[in-house]
N, C-alpha and C positions, 0 to 999 in steps of 0.2 A: 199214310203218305207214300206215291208212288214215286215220286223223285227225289229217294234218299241216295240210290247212287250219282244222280249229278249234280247234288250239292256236296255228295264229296270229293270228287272231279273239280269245281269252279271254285267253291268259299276256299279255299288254299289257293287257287292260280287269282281270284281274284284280292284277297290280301297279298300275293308276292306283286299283282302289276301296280296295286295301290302305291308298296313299298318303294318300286319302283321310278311312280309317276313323282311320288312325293314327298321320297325320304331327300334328305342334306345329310352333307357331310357334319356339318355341326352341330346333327339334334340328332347323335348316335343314339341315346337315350330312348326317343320316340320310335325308332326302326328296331330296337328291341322289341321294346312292348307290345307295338303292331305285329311284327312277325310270333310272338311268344302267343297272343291272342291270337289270332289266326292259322295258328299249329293246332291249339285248343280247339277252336272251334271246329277245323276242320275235322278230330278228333271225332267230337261229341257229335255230330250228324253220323258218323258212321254208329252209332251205338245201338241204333234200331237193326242192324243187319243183322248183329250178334243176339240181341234179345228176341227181334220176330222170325228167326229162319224155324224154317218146319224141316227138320230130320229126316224126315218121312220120306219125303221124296228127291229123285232126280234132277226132276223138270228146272227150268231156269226159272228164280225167283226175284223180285223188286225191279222187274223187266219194264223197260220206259224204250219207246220208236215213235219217231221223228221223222220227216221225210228229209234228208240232206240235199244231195245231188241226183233229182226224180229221175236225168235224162239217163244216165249208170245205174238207175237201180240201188243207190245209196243211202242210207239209214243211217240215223243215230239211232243207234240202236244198244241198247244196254241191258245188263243183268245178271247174275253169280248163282253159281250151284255151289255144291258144297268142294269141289275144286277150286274153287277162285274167292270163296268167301272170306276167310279170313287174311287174306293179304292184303284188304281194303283197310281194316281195321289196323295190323302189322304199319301198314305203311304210311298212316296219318300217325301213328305214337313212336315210331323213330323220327318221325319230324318234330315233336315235343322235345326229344331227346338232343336232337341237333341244334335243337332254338338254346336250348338252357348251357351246352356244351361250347357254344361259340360266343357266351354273354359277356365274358370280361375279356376275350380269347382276341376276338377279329375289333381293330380299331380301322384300319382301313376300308370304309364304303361298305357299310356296315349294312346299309338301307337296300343296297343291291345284292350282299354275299343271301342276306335272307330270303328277298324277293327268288334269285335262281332256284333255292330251297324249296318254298313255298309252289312255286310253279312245279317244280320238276316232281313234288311229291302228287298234284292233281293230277298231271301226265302218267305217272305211273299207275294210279287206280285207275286210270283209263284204262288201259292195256291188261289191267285183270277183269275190267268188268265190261269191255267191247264182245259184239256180238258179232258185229259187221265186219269184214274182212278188212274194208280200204282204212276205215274207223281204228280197227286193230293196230291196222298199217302207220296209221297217221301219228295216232299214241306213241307206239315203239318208236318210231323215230323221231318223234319231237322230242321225247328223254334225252337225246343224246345231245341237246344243245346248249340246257342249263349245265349238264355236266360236265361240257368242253368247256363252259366258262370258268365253274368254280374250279374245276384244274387248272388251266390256261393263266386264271388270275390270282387265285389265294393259295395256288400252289409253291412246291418248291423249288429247289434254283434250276432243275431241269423241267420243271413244270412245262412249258410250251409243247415242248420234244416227247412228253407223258401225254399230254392233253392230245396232239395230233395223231401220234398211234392210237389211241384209245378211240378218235374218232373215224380215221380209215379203217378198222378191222369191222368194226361193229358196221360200218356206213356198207363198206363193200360185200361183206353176208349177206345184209339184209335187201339190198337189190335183187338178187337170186330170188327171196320171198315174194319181192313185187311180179316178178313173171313169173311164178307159181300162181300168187292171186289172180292174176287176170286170166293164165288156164284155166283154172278154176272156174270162173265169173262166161267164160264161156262156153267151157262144159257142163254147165247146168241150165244154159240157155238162161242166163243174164240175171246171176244173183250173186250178192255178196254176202248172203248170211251166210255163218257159221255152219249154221245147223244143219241148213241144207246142204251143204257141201258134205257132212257126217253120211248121209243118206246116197252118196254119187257113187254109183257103180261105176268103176275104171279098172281099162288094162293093165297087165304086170309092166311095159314099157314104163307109159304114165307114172303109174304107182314108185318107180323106182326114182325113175327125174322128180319128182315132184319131193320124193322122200331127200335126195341129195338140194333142192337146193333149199327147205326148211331146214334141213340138218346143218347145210355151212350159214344160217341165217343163227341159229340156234346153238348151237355147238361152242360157237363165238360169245357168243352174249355168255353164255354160265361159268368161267371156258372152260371147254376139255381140251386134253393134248390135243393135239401140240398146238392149235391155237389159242393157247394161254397166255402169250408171253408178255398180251398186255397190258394185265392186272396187274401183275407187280410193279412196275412202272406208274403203274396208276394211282397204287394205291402209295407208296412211296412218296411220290408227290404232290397227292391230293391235300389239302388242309383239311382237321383230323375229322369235320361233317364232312366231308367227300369221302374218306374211305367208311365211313360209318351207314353211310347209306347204299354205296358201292358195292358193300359186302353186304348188307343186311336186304335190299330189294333189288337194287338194280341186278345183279345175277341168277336171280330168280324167273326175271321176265322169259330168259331162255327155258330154264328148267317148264316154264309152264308153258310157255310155245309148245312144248312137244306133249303136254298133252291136251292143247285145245284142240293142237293142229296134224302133226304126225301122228297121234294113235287112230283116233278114230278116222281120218280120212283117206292116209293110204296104210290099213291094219298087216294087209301081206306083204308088202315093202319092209315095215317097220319090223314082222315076224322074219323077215328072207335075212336084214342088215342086221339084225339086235346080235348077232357072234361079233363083231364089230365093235359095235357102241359099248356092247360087256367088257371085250379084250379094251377100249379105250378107256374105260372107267374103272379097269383094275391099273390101268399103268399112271390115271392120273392118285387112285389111292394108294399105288404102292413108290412108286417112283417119287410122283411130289413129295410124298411125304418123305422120303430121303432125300431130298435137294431141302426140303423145310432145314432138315437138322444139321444143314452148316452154314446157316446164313447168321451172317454178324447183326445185321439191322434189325431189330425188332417188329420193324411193319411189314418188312418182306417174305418173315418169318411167317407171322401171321394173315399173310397174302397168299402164299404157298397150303399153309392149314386149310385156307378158304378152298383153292382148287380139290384138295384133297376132300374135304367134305364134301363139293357140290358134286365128285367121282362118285360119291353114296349114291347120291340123287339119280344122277343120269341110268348105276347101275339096277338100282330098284325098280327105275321107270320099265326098263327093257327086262325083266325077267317074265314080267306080264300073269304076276298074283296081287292079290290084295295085299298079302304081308307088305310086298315087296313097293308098290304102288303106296299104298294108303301111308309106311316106312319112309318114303321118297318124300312125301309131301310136307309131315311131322320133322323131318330131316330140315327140308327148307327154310320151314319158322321157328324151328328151335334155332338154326343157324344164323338167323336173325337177329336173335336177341343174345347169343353166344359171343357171333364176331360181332358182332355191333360191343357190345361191352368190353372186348378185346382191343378194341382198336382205340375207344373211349380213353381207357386205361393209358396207352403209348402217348397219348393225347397230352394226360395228365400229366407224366412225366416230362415229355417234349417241352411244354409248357413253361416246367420251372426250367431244366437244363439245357436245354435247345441242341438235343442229340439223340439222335433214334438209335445208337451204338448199343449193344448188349455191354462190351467192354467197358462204356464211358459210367457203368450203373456197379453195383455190389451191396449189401447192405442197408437196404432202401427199409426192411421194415424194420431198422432200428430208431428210422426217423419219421417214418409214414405209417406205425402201429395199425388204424382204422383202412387206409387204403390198402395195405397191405394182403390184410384179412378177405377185403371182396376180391382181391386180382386172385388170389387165393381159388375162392371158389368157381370164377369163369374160367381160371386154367383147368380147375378140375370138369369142368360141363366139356371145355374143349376137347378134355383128353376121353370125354364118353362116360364120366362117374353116374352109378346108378344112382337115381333120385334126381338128378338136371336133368336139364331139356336137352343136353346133348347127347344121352342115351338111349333116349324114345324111340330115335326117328332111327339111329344105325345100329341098334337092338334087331327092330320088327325088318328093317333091309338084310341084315345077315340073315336073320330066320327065313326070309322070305329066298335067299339067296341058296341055302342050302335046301331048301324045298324043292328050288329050280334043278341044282347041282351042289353036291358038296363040297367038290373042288372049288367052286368058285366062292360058296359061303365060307371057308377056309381061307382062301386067299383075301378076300375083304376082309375079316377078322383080327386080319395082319394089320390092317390101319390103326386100330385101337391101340394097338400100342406102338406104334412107328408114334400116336399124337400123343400118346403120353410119354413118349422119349423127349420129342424137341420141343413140347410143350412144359415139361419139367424142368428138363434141363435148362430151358430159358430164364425159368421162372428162381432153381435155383442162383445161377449166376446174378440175376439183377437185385432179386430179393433176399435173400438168405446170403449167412456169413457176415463179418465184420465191416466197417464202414468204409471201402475201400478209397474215397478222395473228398477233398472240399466240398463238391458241389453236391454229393450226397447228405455230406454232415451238415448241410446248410439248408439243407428240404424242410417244408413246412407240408404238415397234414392237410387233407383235406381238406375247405371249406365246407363252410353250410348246400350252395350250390351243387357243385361234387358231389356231396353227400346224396343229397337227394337222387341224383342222377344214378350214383353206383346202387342206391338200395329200391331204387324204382327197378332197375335191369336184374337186380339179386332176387329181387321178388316172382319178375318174370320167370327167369330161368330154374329157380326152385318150385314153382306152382306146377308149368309145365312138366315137369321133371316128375312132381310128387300124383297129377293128377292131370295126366295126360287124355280123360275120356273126354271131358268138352270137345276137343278138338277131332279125336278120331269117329266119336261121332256124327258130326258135321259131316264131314269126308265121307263117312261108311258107305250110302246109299250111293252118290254118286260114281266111287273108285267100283262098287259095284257092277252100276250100271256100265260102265266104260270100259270093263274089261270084257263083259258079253257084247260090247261091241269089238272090239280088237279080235275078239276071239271067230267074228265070224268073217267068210271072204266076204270082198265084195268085186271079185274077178268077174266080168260082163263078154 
């Protein structure tokens, strides 16, 4: 089958418009179900990417072209290397996770919280498996629409005020990207592939504009300093499948912009600025992570973690080895299933108490025994415990960091335990110690639901963790191939 990637681009947008066209308010019931099916499905069509990718090679594979817009030169155009593959996959099973998370949760327009879901999660495989520039283009910025909603609407009480910064920072970056692409599109004498743009010999001027305005299109979207500031707002507000997804994909889309699009297209820009983006990505792992450890709210806390972790990411991209690169990537989907389980968690709780307060909690596993146990283990994968997926990815970045320079794999190093400080410390205040008020001593454990959910994500997080080659294999040839591209000029 050659159009396994845009059946899993459409079967999710086409179950969200369904839910859309044809959910009621009064057969919440049936807008589960559809949406719950249609997570699945969307799922299970991804399942050949995983079983038929060939390792072996670089080249783009399960590649599907279209003609779109003949008169521009415009393709649908599709298809994953071992960069982009597995976040096809990643990002139809956090929509599983959102469907089951929001089942007894969301009573309010139930037919539509799902539809945005289902939509937003097609939109995003878009954007890892676009080939096409305007295509790429179109993707990234449609995400941001279902997302303005589910903030905007199932948010909380400054929801609006969250929803609209989250929509100017990411809106007004990515315009800089659109006049990048059309330099592009006509310095190659009127093309919008990808690929061909990998191949354009350009001056250092070029190369440097071109790196600034991917960079503030990108920089945004993951965030790094200091345009961070509007994920925590975001996530704070978002209803608990908005920050779930927020953290788990949507911050990713930038981390991979920079290397579909910054490494290999302009490589001695990216080599001239990488002191830059390193000094940024140690001030978002060492900084953030000391703003994390005095925040009261629990999702801001773990908002804060986020930035800090995606600081891995950006700084392994830019040291420019494999460790380092191939470390970045492992970083992103362990983080994935990490903060997505973390956020789940605040979810849980929210849920019964209706306060995201560290103080408002104490004592929780004297009443929550089995929940207890998994928050347990996600705090440990967050705080980098070997054997989780959270050690994989900022293991092989440190090493790769210290390969670069040892100062700086030293200075990263320091995040490990900056996240097991306010990672702990959180975890003792809510959980650990005696039962500090009523609304503790009145928690009921998990359900059946929950359950499923926290030992589906337990599973993740301990497999990746115990047996991290699936994956770094996929990656290998690719992170390969694309660093002997960075590594050579392409000065004309």
């Amino acid at each position: 089958m050659s159009n396994i990637l845009s059946l899993s681009i459409w079967v999710p947008v086409a179950f969200g418009l369904l839910l859309l066209v044809a959910g009621r308010q009064d057969n919440a019931k049936a807008a589960r179900w559809i949406a719950l099916i249609g997570a699945i499905a969307g799922f299970l069509v991804t399942l050949p990417l995983m079983i038929d990718f060939d390792t072996t090679t670089a080249a783009m594979q399960f590649v599907e072209k279209a003609p779109w817009i003949e008169r521009f030169n415009v393709f649908y155009h599709l298809g994953v290397d071992g960069i982009s593959m597995w976040f096809v996959p990643l990002t139809a099973f956090i929509t599983i996770i959102v469907v089951l998370a929001g089942w007894e949760v969301i009573e309010d327009r139930p037919h539509q919280y799902y539809g945005a879901f289902l939509i937003l999660s097609g939109l995003m495989v878009g954007v890892f498996s676009a080939l096409d520039g305007m295509l790429f283009y179109v993707f990234f910025e449609a995400t941001l629409i279902p997302m303005y909603i589910i903030i905007g609407v199932w948010g909380g009480p400054r929801r609006v005020y969250a929803a609209f910064k989250f929509f100017l920072y990411t809106l007004l970056g990515s315009l800089l990207m659109l006049v990048a692409l059309i330099f592009l599109y006509y310095k190659s004498g009127g093309s919008f592939q990808i690929t061909d743009w990998h191949k354009l010999p350009l001056a250092s001027l070029p190369q440097s504009l071109l790196f600034g305005a991917f960079f503030a299109a990108f920089a945004v979207k993951v965030p790094m300093w200091p345009v961070h500031t509007w994920l925590p707002d975001a996530h704070v507000e978002a209803p608990t499948g908005g920050s779930v997804v927020l953290a788990a994909i949507m911050l990713k889309l930038g981390c991979y912009g920079f290397l579909r699009f910054v490494l290999p297209i302009v490589p001695d820009a990216a080599h001239q600025f990488a002191p830059v983006v390193i000094t940024l990505s140690l001030i978002a792992v060492i900084y953030i992570g000391l703003v994390a450890m005095v925040q009261q709210d629990m999702k801001k806390l773990v908002a804060y973690s986020s930035i800090a972790h995606m600081g891995f990411v950006t700084l392994g991209f830019f040291i420019f080895n494999e460790l380092g690169i191939a470390g970045g990537l492992v970083q992103m989907i362990a983080h994935g299933f990490v903060s997505g389980a973390m956020f789940l968690a605040i979810g849980v709780l929210y849920d019964r108490v209706h306060s995201r307060e560290i103080a408002s909690y104490g004592g929780v596993v004297n009443t929550m025994p089995k929940f207890a146990a998994f928050v347990l283990l996600f705090a440990m994968a967050n705080c980098g415990l070997p054997g989780t997926a959270g050690f994989v990815g900022e293991w092989m970045v440190i090493l790769g960091a210290v390969q670069y320079n040892f100062f700086i794999g030293l200075l990263a190093a320091t995040a490990l335990i900056l996240g097991a400080a306010y990672t702990l410390w959180m975890y003792k205040r809510v959980y650990f110690g005696d039962v500090t008020n009523d609304d503790v001593r009145n928690l009921k454990d998990i359900n059946a639901r929950e359950f499923l959910i926290m030992a589906i994500l337990a599973v993740a997080v301990l497999w990746m963790g115990i047996q991290p080659k699936p994956f770094t294999d996929v990656m290998h040839v690719s992170v390969t191939e694309l660093i002997k591209h960075v590594s050579q000029s392409k000065l004309n």
